[in-house]
C-alpha positions as CSV (number, residue, x, y, z in Angstrom):
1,X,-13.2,-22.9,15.0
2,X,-13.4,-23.8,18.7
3,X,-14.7,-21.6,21.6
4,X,-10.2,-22.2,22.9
5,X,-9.6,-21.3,19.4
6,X,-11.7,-17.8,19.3
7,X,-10.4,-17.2,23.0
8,X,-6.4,-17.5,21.7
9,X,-6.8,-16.1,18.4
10,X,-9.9,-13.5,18.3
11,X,-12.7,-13.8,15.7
12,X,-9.7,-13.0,12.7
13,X,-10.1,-14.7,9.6
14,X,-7.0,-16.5,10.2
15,X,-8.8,-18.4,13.4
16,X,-11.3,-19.1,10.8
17,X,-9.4,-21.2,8.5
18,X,-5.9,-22.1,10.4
19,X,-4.9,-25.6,9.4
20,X,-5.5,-28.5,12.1
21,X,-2.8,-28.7,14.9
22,X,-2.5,-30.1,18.2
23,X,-2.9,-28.9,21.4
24,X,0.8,-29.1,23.3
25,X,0.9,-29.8,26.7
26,X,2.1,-27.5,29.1
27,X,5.3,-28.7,30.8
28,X,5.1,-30.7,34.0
29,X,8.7,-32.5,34.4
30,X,11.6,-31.1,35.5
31,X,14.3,-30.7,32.4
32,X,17.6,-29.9,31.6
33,X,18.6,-28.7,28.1
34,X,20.9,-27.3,26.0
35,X,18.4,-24.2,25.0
36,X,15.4,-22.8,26.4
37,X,13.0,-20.4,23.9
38,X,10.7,-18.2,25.8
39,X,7.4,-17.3,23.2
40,X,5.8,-19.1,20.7
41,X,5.5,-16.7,18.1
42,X,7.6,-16.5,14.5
43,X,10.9,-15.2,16.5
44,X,10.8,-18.1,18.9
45,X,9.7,-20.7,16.5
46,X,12.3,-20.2,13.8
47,X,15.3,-20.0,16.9
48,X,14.0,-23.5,17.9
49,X,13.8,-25.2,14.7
50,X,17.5,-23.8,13.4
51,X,19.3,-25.0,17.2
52,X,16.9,-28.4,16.7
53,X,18.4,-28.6,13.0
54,X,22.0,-28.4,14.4
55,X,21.5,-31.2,16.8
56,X,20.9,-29.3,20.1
57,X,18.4,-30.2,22.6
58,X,15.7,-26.9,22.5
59,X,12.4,-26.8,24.7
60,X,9.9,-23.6,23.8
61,X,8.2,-22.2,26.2
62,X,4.8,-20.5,25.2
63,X,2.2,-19.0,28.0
64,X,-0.6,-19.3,25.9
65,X,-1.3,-20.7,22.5
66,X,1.6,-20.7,19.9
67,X,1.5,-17.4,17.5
68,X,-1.8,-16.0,19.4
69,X,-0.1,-12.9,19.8
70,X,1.2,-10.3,16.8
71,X,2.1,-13.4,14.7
72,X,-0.7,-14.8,14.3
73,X,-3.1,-11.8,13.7
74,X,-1.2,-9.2,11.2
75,X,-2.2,-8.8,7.8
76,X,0.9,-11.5,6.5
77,X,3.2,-9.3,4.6
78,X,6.7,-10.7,4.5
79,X,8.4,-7.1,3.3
80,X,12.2,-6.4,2.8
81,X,13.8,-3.7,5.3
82,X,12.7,-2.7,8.7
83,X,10.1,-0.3,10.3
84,X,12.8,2.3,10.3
85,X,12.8,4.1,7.1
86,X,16.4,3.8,5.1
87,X,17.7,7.4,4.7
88,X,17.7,7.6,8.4
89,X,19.5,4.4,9.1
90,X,21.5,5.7,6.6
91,X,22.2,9.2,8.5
92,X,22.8,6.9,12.0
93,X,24.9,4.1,10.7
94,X,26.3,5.1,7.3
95,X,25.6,3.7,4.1
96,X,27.4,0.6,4.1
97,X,26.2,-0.6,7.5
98,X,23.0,0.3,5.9
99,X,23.6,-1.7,3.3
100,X,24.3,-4.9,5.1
101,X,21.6,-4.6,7.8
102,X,19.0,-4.6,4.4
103,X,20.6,-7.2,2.7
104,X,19.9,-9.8,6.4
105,X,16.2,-7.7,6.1
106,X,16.0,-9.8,2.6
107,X,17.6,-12.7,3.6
108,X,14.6,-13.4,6.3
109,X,12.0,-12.7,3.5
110,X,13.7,-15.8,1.3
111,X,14.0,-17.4,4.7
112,X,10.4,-17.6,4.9
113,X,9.7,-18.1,1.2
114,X,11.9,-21.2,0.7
115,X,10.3,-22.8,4.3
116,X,7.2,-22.7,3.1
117,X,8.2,-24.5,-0.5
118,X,10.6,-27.0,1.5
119,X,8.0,-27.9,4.2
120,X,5.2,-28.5,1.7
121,X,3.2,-26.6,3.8
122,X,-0.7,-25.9,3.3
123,X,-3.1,-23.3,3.4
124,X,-0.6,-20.7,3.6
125,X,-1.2,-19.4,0.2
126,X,2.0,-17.1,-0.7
127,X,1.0,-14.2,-2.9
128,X,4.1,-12.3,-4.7
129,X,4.1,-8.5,-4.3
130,X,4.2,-5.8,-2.2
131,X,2.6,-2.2,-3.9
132,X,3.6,0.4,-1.9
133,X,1.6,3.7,-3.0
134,X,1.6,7.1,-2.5
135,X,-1.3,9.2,-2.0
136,X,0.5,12.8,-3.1
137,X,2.1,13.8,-6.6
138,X,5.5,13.8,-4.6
139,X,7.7,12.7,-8.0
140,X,11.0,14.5,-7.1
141,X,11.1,12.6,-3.5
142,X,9.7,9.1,-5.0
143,X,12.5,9.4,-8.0
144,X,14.9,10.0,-5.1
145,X,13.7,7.1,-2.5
146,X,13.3,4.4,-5.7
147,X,17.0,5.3,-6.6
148,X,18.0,5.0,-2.8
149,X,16.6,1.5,-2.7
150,X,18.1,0.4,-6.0
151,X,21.3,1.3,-4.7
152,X,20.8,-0.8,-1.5
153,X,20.2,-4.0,-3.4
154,X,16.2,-4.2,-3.2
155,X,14.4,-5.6,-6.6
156,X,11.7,-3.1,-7.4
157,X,10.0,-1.3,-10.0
158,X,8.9,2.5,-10.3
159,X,5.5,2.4,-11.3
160,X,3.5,5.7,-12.8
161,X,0.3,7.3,-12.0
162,X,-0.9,5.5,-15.0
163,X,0.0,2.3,-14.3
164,X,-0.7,2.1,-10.8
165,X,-4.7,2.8,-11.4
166,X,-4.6,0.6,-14.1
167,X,-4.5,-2.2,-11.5
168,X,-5.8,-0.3,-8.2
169,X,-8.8,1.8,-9.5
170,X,-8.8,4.7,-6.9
171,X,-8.5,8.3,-7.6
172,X,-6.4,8.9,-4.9
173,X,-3.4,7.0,-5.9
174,X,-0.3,8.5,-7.8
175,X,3.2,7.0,-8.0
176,X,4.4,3.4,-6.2
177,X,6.9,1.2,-5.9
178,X,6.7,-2.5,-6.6
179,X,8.9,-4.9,-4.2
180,X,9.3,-7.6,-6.8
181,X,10.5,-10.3,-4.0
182,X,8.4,-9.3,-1.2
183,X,5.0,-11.6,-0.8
184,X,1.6,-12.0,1.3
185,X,0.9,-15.1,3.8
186,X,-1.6,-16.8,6.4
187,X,1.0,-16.3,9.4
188,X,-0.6,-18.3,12.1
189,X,-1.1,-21.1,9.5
190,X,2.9,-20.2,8.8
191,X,3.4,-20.5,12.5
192,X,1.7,-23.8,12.4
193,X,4.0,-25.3,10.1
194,X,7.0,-23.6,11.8
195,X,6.3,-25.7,15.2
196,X,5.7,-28.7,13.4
197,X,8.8,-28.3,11.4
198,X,10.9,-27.9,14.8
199,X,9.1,-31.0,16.6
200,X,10.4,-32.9,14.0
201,X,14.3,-31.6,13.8
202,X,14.2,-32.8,17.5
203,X,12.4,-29.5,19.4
204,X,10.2,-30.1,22.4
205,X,7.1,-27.5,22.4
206,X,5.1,-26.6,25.7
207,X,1.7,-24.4,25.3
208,X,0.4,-22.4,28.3
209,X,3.6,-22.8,30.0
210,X,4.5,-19.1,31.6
211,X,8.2,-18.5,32.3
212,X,7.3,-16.7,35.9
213,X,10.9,-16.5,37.0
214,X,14.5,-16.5,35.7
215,X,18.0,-16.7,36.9
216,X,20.1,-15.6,34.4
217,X,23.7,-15.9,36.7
218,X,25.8,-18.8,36.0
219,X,26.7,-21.3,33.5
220,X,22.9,-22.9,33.8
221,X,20.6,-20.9,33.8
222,X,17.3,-21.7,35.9
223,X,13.8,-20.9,34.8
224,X,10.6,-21.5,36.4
225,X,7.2,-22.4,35.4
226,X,4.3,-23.2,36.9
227,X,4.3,-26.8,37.2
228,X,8.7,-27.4,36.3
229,X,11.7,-26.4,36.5
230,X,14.1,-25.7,33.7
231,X,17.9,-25.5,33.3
232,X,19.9,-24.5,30.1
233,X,22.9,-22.8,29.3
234,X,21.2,-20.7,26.6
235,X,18.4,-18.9,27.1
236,X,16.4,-17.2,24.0
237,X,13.7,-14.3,25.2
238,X,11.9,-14.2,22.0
239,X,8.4,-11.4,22.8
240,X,7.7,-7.9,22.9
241,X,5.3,-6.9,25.8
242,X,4.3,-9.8,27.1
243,X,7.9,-9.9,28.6
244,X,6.9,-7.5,31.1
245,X,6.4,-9.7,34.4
246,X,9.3,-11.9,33.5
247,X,11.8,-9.0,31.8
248,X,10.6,-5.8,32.7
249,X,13.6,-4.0,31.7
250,X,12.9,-4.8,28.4
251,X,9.2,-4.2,28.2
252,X,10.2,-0.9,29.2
253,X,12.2,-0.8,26.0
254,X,9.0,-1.1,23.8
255,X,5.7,1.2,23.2
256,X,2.7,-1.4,22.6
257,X,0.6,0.1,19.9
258,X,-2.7,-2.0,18.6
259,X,-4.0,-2.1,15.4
260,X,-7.3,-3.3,14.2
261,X,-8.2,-5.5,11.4
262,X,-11.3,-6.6,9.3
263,X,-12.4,-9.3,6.8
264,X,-15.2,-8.1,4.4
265,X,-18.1,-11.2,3.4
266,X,-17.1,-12.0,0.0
267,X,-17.5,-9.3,-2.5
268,X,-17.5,-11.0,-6.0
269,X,-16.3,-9.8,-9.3
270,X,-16.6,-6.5,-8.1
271,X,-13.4,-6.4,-5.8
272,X,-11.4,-8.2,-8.7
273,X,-12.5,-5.1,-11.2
274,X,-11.6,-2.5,-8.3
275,X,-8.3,-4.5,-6.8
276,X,-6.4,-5.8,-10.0
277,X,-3.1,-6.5,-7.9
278,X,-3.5,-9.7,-5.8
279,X,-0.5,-9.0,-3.9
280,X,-0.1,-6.7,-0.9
281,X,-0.5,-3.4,-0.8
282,X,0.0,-0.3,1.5
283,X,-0.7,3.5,1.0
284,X,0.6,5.0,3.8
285,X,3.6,5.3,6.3
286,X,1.1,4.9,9.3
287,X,-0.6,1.6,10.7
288,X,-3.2,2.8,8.2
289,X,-4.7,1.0,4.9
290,X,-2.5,-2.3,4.4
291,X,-4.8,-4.6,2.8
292,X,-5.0,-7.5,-0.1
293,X,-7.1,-9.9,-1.2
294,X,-8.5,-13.4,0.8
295,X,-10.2,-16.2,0.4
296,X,-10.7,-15.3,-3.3
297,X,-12.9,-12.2,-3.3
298,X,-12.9,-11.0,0.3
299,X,-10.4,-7.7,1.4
300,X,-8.7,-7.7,4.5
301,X,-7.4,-4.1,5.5
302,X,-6.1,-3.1,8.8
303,X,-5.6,0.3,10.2
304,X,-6.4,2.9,13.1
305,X,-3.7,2.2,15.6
306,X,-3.9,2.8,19.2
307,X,-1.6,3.0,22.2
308,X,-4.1,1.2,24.3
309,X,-6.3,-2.0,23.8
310,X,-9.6,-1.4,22.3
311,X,-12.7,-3.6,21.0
312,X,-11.9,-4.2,17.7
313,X,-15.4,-4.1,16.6
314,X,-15.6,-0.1,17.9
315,X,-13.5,0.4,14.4
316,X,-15.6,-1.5,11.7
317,X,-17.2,1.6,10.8
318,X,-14.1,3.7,10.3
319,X,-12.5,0.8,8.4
320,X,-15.0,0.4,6.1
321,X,-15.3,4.3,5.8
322,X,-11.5,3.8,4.5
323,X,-12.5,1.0,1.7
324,X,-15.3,3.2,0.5
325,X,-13.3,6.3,0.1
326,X,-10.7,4.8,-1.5
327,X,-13.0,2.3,-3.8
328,X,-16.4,3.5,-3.9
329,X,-17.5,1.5,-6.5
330,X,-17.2,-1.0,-3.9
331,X,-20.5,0.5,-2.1
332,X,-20.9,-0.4,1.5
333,X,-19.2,-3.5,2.8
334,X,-20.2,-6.4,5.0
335,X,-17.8,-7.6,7.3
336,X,-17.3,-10.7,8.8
337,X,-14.3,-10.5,11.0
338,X,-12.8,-7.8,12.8
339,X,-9.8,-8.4,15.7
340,X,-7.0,-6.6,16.7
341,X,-3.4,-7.3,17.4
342,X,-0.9,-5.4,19.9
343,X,2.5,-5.3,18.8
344,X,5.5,-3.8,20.5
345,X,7.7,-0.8,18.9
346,X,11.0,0.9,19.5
347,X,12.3,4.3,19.8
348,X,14.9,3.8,16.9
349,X,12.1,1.6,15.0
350,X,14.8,-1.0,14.8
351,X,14.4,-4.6,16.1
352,X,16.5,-5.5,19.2
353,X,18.9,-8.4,18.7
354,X,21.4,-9.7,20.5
355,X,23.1,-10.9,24.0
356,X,21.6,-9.0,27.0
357,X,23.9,-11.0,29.3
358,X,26.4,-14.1,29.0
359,X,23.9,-16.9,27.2
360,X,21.1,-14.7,27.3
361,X,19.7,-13.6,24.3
362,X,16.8,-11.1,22.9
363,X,15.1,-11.1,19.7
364,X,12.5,-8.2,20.2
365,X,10.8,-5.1,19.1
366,X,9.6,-5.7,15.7
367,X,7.8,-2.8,15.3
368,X,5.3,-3.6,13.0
369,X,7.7,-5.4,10.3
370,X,8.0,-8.7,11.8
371,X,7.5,-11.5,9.4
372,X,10.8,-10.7,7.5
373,X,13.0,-9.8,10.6
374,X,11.5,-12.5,13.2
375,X,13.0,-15.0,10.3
376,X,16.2,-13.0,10.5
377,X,16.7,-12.5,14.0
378,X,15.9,-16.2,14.8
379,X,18.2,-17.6,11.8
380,X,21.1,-15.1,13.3
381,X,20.8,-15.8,17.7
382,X,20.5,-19.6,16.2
383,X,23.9,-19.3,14.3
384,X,25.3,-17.4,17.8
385,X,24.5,-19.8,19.7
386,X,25.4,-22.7,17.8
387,X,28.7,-21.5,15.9
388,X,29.5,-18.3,17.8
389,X,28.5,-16.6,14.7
390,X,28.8,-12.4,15.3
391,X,26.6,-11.1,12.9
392,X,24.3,-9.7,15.6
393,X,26.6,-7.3,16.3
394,X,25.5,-5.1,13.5
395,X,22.2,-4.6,15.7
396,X,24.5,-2.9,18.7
397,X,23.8,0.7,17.7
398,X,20.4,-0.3,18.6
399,X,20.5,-0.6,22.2
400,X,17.8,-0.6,24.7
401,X,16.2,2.9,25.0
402,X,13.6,3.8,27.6
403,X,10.6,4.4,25.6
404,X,8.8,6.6,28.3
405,X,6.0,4.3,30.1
406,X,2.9,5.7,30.0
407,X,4.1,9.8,28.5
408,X,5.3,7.1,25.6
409,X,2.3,6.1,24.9
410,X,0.2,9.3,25.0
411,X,3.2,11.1,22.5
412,X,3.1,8.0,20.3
413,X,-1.2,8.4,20.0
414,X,-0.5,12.1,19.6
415,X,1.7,11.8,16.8
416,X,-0.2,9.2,14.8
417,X,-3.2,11.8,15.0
418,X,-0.8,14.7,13.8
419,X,0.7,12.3,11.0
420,X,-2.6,11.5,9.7
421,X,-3.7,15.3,9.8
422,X,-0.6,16.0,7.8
423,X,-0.9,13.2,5.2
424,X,-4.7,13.9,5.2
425,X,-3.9,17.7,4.2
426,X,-1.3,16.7,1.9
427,X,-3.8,14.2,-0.2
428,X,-6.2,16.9,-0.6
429,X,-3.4,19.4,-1.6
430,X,-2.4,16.7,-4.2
431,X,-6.0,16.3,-5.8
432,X,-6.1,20.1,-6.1
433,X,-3.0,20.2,-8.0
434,X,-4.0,17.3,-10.0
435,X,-7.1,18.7,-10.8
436,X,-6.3,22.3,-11.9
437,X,-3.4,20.2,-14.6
438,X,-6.8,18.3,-15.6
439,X,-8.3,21.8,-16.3
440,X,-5.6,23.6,-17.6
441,X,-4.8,20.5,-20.1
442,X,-8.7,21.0,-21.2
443,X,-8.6,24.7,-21.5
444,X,-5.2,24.1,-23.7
445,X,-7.3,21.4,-26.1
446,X,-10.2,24.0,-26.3
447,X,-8.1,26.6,-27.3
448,X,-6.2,24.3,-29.8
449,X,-9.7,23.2,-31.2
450,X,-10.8,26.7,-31.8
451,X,-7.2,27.6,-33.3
452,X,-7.8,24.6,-36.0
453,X,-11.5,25.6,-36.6
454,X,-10.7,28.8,-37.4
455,X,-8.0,28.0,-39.8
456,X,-10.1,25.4,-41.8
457,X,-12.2,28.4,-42.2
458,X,-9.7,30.6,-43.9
459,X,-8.9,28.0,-45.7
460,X,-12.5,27.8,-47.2
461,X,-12.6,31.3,-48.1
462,X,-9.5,31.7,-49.9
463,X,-10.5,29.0,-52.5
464,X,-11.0,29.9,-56.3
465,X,-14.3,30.7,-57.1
466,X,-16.0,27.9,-59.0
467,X,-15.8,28.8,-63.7
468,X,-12.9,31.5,-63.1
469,X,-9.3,30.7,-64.3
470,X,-6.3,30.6,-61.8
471,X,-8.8,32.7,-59.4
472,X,-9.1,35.5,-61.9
473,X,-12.9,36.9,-61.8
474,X,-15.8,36.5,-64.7
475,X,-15.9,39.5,-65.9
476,X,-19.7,39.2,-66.0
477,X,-19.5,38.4,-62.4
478,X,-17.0,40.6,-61.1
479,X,-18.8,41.7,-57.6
480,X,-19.4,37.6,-57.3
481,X,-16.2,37.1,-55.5
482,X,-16.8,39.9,-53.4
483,X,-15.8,38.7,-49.4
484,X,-19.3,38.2,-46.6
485,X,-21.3,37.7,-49.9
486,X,-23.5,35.1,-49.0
487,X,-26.6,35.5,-52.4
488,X,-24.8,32.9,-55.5
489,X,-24.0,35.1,-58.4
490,X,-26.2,34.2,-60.8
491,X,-28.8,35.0,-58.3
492,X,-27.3,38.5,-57.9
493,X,-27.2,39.2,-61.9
494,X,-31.4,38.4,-62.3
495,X,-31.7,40.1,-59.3
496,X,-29.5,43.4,-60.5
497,X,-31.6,43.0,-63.8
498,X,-34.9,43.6,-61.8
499,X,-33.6,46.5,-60.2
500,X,-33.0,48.7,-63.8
501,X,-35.6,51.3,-64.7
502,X,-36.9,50.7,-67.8
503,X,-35.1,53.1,-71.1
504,X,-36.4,56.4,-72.1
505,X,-38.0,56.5,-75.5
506,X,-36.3,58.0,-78.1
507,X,-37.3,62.6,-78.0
508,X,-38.6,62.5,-82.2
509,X,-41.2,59.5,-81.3
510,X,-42.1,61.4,-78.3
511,X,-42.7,65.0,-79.9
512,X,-44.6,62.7,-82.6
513,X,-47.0,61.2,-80.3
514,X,-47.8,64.7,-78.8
515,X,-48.8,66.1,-81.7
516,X,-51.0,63.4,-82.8
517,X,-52.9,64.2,-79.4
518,X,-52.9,68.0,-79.7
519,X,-54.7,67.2,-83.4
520,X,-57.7,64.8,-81.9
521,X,-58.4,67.3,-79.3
522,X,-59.0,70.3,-81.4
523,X,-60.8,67.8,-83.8
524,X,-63.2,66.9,-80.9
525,X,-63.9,70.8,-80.1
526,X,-64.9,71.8,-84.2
């Protein structure tokens, strides 16, 4: 990796093994087109390759180094749905609105599956799976949220405790669900092969080319750069942020929240015996604990968001505090990359789509679940633009919404540190529980062992006595089969015999004997 390549992309993993690509130019001539893409990341790059596939003439505009932002540095899960959770899309927009909206979520994911088989791309290394686990013992609402998203079309499975720490060998894990069709990816490698797909449909790529101005009145619009002008009839603002010199309005519209992410040095067999799903996984609603497995035996996990910038390596410690409490048989990991990445989210936790103005569009506000929806949201402004194609309508419930400047971002820290109180509380709550079942399941076996043990032993007792008929008692040993008895009979009977006093002589052999002594002593006197 280069010294421009760590200063674009941070010391990340990804940096570390990104495929070979060139370095674009920035734009210094003057041009006139029939589209002009502001940002480089997955959003812009999948609007210019769709209006390059149709024929157009497309120039992207990227201010720094294609996919250096949020693209390029999130852990690479391509996820059905959006970072607003279903039952309250459902409760804004109705079911069957609901419906539709996840069934575009889905079509992005396949978006990004089958580019990456028809491209032939490398090094991107697709992994199937997405495990998404809970930490409590919360059946009833897991039964409830599994049918929910059966009903709205997504292929998953139920998994039980059992099952789940079969594969992911952690105490704390209960239920999850398995998103069959979801997978895991190298997004700036992704990226990569995004641009070079659009360069050759016909697209015209410019690197470190700011947008400092734009004039969205008229039939052309006019956009300035540094070294060029540009005029276009569409224009496609495709960034969270970073928009913020160039469209403050919307930047206004988003709350930047960073989140930090590590690579451990390889760990061995050990991480395959701990971690026996190779897909993604997540255990938690938060920006906490997404991880999977790299590079063959490394873990990447990311977690411990923040409303402002920090230095990514000031959370190594508390990110490899997660991995050991959740696999301590892991020990205490190395790590070898740590970066961060900002990303920008919305009130309504929906992605903004759509036309801000005649022929100029937005695709913005990801919120955390980009990969899926920057594939959707380019695919649909491409289809506007092209055909006149109204599908981004269904995103007009989502308008722009103030999302409070800087009180935004002090409520949004505040209630990631309440949330993660909460779930924290609600975890240990849930290994109490478990563990007094554990108990009271033992204390019911005891009991039940005891029960058996005592009826074996009645059993026992009840038995004939060994030489009696049909139980009936020798008649020579009738106290033998007397209960608590513990001397064998015929032990009893010599013993019995001992104990007899010897018989009385018969009274005439007696009175015989004591006149025979009477006679010898007066004998003995004469």
């Amino acid at each position: 990796m280069s010294d421009p390549d760590t200063a674009a992309y941070g010391e990340s993993w990804y940096a570390a093994t990104m495929v070979d690509a060139p370095v674009r130019p920035p734009l210094s001539l003057d041009l006139d087109v029939d589209v002009c893409v502001i940002g480089g990341g997955l959003a812009g790059l999948t609007a210019a390759r769709e209006v390059a596939r149709s024929g157009w003439s497309v120039v992207l505009l990227e201010a720094g180094r294609l996919a250096a932002g949020a693209s390029g540095r999130n852990t690479g899960f391509v996820l059905p749905g959006f970072g607003a959770d279903a039952d309250r899309l459902i409760a804004r927009i109705g079911f069957e609105r609901t419906k539709d909206l996840w069934t575009l979520s889905q079509a992005g994911l396949d978006y990004v599956r089958n580019a990456i088989r028809a491209d032939g791309a490398k090094d991107i290394d697709p992994e199937s799976g997405w495990l998404y686990v809970s930490k409590t013992d919360n059946n009833d609402e897991f039964l409830g949220y599994v049918g929910l998203l059966g009903e709205l079309g997504c292929e998953i499975e139920g998994w039980p405790t059992e099952r789940v720490r079969a594969v992911l060998r952690s105490e704390r894990y209960f239920n999850a669900i398995n998103y069959l069709r979801a997978i895991a990816i190298h997004p700036l490698n992704y990226a990569l092969a995004l641009a070079a797909a659009a360069e050759r449909d016909g697209a015209r790529i410019f690197e470190n080319t700011p947008a400092i101005a734009l004039d969205p009145t008229g039939v052309r619009k006019r956009i300035v750069t540094p070294g060029a002008r540009l005029r276009a009839n569409h224009v496609v603002l495709c960034g969270n942020v970073q928009l913020g010199k160039l469209m403050p309005r919307v930047a206004a519209t988003l709350v930047p929240v960073t989140t930090y992410v590590i690579t451990t040095a390889p760990l061995g067999e050990c991480l395959a015996e701990a971690v026996g799903y190779r897909g993604a996984v997540s255990d938690t609603d938060l920006a906490d604990n997404h991880y999977r497995i790299v590079g063959g035996d490394r873990l990447m996990l990311s977690g411990r968001s923040t409303a402002w910038v920090r230095e990514p390596r000031r959370y190594v410690r508390a990110l490899t505090g997660d991995i050991k409490k959740t696999y301590p048989q892991l020990g205490d990991v190395e790590v070898d990359y740590a970066w961060a990445g900002t990303l920008g989210i919305t009130v309504h936790r929906m992605p903004q789509i759509g036309e801000l103005g005649p022929g100029v569009w937005l695709a913005s506000g990801f919120g955390g679940h980009g990969l899926n929806t920057t594939a959707m949201a380019g695919n649909i402004i491409a289809r506007a633009i092209v055909e006149g194609d109204q599908t981004w309508r269904q995103f007009t419930p989502f308008e722009l919404v103030w999302a409070g400047g800087i009180g935004g971002r002090v409520a949004a820290q505040a209630r990631v540190w309440i949330k993660r109180l909460r779930a924290a509380i609600e975890e240990r709550r849930a290994r109490a529980r478990e563990s007094a079942r554990r108990q009271a399941r033992e204390a019911a076996i005891a009991k039940q062992t005891a029960q058996q043990s005592m009826t074996e032993r009645e059993t026992v007792r009840d038995l004939p006595v060994q030489g009696t008929a049909a139980g009936v008692p020798d008649p020579q040993h009738a106290f033998a089969a007397s209960p608590g008895s513990i001397i064998p009979p015929v032990a009893r009977d010599d013993a019995a015999r001992r104990r007899e006093p010897e018989s009385e002589p018969a009274p005439d052999a007696a009175a015989a004997r004591r006149r025979k002594r009477r006679k010898l002593r007066e004998a003995a006197k004469t």
